[in-house]
VOVEXBA-568424 format. One record per residue: chain; x, y, z of N, C-alpha, C, O in turn; residue in one letter; residue number from 1. Coordinates in pm, 1 decimal. Example, Ala and Ser with C-alpha at 12.3 -4.5 7.8 and 13.67 -1.06 7.14 Angstrom:
! residues 2
 chain       nu       nv       nw      cau      cav      caw       cu       cv       cw       ou       ov       ow resn resi
     A   1319.0   -569.0    780.0   1230.0   -450.0    780.0   1320.0   -330.0    780.0   1423.6   -331.9    846.5    A    1
     A   1285.0   -225.0    708.0   1367.0   -106.0    714.0   1290.0      3.0    787.0   1340.9    113.8    803.9    S    2
***
This chain:
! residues 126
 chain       nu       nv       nw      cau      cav      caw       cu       cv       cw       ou       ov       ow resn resi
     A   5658.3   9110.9  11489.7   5723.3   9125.5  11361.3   5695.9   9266.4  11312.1   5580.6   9308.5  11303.4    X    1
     A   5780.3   9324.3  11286.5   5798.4   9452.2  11246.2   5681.5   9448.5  11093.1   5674.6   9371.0  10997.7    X    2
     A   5622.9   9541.0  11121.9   5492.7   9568.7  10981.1   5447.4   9690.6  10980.1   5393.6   9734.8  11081.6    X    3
     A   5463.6   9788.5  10835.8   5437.6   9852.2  10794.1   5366.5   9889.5  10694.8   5354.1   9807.8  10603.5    X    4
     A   5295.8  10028.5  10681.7   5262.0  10002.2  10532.5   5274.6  10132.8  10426.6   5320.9  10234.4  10478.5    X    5
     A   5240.3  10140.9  10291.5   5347.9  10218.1  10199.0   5341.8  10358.8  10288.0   5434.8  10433.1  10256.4    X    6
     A   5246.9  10419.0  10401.4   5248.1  10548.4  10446.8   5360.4  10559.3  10544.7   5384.5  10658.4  10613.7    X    7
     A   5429.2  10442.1  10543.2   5570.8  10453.2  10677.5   5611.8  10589.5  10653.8   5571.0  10664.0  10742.9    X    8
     A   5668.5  10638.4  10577.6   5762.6  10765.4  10539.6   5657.9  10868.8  10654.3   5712.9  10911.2  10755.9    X    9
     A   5497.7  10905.7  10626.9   5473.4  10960.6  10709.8   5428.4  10917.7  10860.4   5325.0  10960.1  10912.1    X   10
     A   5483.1  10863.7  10899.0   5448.5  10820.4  11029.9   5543.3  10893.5  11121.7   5603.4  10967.7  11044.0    X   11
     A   5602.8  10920.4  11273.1   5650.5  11004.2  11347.6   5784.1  10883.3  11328.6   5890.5  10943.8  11315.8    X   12
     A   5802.7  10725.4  11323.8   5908.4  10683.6  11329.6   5945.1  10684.4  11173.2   6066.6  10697.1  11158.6    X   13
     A   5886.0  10676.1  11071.9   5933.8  10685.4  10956.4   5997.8  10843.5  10892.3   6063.4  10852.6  10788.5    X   14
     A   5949.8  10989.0  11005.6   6031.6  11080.8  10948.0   6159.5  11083.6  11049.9   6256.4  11156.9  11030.0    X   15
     A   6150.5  11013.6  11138.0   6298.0  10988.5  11231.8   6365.5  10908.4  11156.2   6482.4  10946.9  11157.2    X   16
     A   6349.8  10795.6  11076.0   6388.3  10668.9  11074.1   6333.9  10677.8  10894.2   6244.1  10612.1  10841.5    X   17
     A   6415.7  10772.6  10836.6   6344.6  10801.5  10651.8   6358.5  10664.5  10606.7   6337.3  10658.6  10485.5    X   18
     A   6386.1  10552.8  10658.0   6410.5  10391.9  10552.4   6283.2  10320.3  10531.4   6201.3  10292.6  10619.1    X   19
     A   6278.8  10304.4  10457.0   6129.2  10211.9  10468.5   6184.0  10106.7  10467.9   6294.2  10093.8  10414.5    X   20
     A   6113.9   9996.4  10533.2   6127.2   9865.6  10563.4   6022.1   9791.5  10588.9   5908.4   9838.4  10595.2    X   21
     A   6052.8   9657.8  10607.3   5922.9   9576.9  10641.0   5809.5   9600.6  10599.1   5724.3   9565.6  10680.8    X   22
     A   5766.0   9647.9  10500.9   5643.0   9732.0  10476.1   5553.0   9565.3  10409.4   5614.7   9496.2  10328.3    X   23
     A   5443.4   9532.0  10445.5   5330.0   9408.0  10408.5   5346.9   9416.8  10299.9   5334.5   9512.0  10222.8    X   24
     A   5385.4   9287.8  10282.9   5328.4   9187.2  10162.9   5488.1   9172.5  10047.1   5492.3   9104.7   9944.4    X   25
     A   5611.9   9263.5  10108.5   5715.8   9245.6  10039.6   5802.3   9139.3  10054.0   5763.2   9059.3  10138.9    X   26
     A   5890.7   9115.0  10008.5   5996.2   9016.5  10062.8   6038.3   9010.9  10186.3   6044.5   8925.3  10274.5    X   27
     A   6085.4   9198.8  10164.3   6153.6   9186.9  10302.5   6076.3   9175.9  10442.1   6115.1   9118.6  10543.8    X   28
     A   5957.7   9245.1  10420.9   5856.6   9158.2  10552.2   5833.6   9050.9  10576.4   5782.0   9031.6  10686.5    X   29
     A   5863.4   8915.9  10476.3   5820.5   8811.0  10479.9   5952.1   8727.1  10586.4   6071.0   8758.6  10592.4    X   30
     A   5917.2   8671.8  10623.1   5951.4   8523.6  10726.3   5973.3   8442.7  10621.0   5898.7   8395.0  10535.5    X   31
     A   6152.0   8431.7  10653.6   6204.4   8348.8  10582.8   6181.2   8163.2  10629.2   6164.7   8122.9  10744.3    X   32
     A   6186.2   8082.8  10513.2   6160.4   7927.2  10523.4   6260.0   7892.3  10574.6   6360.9   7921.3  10510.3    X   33
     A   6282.1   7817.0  10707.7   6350.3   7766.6  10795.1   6370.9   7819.6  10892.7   6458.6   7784.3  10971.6    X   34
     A   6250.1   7971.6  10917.8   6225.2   8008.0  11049.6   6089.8   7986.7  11082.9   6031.6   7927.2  11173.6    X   35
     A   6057.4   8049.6  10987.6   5892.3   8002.4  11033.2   5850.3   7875.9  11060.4   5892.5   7790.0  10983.1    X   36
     A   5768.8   7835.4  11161.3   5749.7   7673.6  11191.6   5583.2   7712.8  11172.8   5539.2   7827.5  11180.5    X   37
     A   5507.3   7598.1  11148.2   5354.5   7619.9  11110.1   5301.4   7607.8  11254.3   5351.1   7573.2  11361.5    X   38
     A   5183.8   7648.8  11214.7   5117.8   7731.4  11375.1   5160.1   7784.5  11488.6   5119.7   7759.7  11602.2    X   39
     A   5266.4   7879.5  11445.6   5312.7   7943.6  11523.4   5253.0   8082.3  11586.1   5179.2   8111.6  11492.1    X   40
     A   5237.5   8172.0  11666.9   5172.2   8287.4  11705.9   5277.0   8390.4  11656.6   5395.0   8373.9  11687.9    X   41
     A   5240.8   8490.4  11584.9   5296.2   8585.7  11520.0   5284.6   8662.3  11521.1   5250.6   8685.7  11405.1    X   42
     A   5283.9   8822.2  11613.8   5265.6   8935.5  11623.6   5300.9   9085.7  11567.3   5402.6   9144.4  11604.2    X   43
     A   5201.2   9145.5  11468.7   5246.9   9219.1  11368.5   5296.5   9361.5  11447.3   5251.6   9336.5  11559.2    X   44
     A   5350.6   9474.3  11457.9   5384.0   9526.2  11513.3   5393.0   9683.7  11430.8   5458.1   9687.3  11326.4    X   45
     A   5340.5   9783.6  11470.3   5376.7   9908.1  11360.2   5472.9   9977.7  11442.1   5539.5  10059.8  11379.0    X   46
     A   5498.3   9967.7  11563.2   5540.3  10030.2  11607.6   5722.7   9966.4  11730.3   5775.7   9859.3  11701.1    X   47
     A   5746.5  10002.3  11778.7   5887.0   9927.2  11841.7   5865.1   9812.1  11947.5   5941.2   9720.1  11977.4    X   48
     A   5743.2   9842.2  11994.4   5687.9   9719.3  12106.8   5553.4   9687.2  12051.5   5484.7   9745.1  11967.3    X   49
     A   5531.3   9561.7  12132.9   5389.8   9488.8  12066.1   5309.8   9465.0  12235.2   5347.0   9402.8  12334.7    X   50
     A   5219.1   9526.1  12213.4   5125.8   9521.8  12321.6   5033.9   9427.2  12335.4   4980.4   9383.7  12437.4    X   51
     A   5021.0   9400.8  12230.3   4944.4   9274.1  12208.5   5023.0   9092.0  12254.4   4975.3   8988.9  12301.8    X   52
     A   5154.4   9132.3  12209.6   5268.2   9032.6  12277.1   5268.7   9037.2  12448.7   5266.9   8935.9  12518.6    X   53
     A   5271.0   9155.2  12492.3   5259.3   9161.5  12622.8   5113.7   9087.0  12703.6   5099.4   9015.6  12802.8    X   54
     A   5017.0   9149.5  12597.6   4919.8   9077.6  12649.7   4849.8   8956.4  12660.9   4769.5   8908.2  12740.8    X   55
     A   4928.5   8906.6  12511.2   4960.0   8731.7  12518.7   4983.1   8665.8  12627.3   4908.7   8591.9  12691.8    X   56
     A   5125.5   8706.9  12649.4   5196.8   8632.5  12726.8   5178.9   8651.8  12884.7   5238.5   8587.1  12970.9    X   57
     A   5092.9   8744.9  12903.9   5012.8   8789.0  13018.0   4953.2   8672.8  13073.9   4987.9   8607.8  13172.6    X   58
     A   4828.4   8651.5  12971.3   4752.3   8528.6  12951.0   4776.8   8378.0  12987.3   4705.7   8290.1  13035.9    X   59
     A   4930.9   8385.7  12935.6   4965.5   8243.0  12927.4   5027.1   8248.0  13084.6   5050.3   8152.0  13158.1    X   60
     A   5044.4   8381.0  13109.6   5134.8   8323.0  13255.5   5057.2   8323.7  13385.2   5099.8   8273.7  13489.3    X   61
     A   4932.1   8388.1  13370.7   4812.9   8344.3  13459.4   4734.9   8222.8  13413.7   4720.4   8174.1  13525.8    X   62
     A   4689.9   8159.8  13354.5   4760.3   8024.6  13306.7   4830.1   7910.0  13418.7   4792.3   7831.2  13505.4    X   63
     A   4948.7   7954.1  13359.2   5058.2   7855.4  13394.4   5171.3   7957.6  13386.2   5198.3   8035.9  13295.1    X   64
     A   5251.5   7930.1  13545.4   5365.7   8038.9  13550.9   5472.5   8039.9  13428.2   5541.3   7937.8  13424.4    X   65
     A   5498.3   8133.8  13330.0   5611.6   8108.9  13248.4   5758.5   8108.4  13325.0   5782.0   8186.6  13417.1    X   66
     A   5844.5   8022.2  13281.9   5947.0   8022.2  13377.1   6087.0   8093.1  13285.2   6201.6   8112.2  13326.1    X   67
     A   6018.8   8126.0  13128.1   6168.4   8221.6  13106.1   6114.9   8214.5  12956.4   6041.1   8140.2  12891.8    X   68
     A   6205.2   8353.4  12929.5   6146.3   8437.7  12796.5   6272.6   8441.5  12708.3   6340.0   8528.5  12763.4    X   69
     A   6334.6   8401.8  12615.2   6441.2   8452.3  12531.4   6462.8   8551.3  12396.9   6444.5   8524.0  12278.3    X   70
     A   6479.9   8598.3  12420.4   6438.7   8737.9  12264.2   6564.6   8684.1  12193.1   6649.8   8607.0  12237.3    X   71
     A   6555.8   8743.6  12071.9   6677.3   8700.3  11971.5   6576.4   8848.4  11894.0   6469.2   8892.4  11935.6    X   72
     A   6665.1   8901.2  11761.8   6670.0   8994.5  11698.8   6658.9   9110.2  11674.5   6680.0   9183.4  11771.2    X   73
     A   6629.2   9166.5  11566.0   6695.3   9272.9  11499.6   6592.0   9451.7  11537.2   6475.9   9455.9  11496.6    X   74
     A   6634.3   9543.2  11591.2   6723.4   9610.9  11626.9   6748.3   9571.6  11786.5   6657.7   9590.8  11867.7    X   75
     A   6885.3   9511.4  11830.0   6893.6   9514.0  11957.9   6846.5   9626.8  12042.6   6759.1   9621.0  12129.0    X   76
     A   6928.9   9748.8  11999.4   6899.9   9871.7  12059.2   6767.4   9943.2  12058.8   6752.7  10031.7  12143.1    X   77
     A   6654.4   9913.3  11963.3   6544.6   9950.9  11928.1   6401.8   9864.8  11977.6   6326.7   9875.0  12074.6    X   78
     A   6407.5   9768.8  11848.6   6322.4   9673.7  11938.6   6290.5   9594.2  12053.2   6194.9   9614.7  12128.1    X   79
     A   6384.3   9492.3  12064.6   6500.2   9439.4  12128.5   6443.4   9476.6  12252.3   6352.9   9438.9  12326.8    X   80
     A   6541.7   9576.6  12246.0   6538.9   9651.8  12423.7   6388.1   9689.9  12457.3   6352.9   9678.1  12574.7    X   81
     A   6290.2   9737.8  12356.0   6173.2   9792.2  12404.7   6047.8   9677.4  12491.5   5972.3   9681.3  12588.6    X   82
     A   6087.7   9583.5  12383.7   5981.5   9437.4  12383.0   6039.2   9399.3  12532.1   5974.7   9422.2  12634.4    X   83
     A   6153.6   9345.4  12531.3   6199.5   9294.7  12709.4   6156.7   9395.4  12765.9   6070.1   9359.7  12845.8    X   84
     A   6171.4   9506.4  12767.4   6141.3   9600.1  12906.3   5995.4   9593.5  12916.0   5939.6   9573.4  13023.8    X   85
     A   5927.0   9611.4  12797.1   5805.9   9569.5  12819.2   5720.4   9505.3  12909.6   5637.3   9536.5  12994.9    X   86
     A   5778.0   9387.8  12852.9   5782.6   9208.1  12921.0   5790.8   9224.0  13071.2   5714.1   9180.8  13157.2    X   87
     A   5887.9   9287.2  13081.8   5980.8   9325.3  13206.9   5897.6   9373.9  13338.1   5896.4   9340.4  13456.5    X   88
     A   5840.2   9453.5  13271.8   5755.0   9554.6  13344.7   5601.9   9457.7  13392.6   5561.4   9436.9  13507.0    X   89
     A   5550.9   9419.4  13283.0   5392.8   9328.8  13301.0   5446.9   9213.5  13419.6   5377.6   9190.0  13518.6    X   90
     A   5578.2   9146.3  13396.0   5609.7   9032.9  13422.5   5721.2   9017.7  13531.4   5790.8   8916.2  13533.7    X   91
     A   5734.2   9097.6  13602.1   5895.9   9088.3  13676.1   5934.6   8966.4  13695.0   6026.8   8938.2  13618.5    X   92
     A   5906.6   8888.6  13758.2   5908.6   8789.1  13824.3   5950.3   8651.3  13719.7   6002.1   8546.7  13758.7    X   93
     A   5911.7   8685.2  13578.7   5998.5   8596.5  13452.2   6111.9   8600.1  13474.0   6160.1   8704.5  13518.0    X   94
     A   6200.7   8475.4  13447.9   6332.7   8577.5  13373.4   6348.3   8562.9  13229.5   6341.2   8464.1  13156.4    X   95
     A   6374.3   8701.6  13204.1   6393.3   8699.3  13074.3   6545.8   8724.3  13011.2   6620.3   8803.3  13069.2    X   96
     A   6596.1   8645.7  12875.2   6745.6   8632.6  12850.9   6734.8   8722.9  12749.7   6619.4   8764.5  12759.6    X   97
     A   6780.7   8770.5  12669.9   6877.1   8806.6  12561.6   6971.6   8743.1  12527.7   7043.7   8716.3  12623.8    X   98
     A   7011.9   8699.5  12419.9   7090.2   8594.7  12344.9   7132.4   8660.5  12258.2   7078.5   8644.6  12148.7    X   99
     A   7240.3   8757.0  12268.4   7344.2   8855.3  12231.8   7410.7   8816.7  12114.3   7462.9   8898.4  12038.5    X  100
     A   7410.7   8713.3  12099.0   7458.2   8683.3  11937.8   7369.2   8630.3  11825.9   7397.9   8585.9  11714.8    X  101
     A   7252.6   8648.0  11888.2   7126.6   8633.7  11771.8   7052.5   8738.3  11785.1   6930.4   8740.0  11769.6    X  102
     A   7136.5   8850.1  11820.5   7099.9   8987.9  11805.1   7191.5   9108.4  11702.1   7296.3   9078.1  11645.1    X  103
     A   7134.9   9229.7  11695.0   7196.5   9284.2  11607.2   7167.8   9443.4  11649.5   7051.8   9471.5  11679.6    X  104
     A   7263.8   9542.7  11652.9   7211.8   9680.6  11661.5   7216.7   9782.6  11539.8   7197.6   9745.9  11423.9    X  105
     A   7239.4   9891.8  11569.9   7215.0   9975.6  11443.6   7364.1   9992.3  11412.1   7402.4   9994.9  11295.2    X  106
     A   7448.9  10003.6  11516.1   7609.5  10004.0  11535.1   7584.6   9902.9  11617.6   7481.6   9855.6  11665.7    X  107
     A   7735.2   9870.5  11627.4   7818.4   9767.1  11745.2   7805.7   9847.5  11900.2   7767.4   9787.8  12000.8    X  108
     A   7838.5   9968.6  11899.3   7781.9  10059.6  12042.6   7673.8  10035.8  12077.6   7657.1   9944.0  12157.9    X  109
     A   7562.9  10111.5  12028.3   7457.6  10123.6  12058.5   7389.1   9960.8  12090.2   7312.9   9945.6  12185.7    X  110
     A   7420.4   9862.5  12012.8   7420.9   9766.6  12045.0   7451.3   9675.5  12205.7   7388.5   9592.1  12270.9    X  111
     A   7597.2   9755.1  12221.3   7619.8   9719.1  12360.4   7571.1   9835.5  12458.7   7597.0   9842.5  12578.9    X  112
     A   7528.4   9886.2  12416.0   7486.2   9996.4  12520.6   7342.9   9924.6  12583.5   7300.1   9896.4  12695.4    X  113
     A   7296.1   9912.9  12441.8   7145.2   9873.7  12467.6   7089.4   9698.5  12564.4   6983.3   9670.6  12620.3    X  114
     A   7230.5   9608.6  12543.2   7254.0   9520.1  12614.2   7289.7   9522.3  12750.8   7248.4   9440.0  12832.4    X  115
     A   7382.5   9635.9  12781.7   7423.5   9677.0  12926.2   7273.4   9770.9  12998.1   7258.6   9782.4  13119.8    X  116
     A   7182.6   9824.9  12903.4   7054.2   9896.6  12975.5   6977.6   9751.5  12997.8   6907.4   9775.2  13096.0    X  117
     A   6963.8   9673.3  12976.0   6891.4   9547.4  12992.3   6979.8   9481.4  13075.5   6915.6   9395.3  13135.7    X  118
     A   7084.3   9480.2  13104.7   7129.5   9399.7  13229.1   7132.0   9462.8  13369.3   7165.6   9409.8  13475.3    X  119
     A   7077.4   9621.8  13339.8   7094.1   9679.8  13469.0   6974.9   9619.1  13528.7   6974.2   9592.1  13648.8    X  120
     A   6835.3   9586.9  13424.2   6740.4   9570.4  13435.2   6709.1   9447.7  13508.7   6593.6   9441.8  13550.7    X  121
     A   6778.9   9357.3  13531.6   6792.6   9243.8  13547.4   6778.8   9105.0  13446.7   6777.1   8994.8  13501.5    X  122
     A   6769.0   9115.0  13298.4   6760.4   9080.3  13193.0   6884.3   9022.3  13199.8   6983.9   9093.8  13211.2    X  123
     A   6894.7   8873.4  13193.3   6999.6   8801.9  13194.1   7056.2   8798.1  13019.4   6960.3   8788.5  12942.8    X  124
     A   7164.1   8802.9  12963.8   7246.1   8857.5  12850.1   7312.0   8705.4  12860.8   7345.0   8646.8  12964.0    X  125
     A   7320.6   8663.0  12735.7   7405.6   8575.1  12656.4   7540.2   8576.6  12614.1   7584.3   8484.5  12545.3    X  126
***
């Protein structure tokens, strides 16, 4: 989950990216009621990928083999794409989907651009 805090503006993605968003403890950071399910694992993120997600799910798949990963949201082209490749990389051998209409980009291009770089990848698309 995308998390920031009021110093976003100076951070290297906040003078690329002047919007503040998601910043703790606002609305708009908050997890809306009828997504959130209770005890769920929730990974805060300052940055476009979560390493800590990677290393979760690391865990769980030495474990017990995971047999498939589905991403859904918001920036397709940004997050999106970073977190699967991520995944991608620790995990080849997952497959992981994208579910293209519970996604979103910054444009409609970049959007499909960023969907067609994940299918070269072998990232199965919705």
């Amino acid at each position: 989950m995308d998390t920031h805090d009021d110093n976003y503006l100076n951070t290297q993605e906040g003078r690329k990216l002047p919007i503040k968003h998601c910043i703790k403890g606002t609305d708009a950071w908050k997890i809306r009621e009828g997504i959130y399910k209770e005890n769920c694992k929730i990974f805060e993120k300052a940055g476009f990928g979560s390493s800590d997600l990677v290393e979760y799910l690391k865990s769980l798949n030495e474990k017990e083999q995971i047999e498939s990963i589905e991403f859904v949201g918001i920036c397709t082209d940004i997050c999106v794409i970073v977190n699967t490749l991520m995944i991608k990389g620790f995990l080849p051998e997952v497959e992981l989907i994208v579910d293209s209409k519970c996604c979103a980009g910054v444009t409609p291009q970049s959007h499909n651009t960023a969907l067609e770089a994940m299918k070269m990848c072998q990232v199965d698309i919705l």
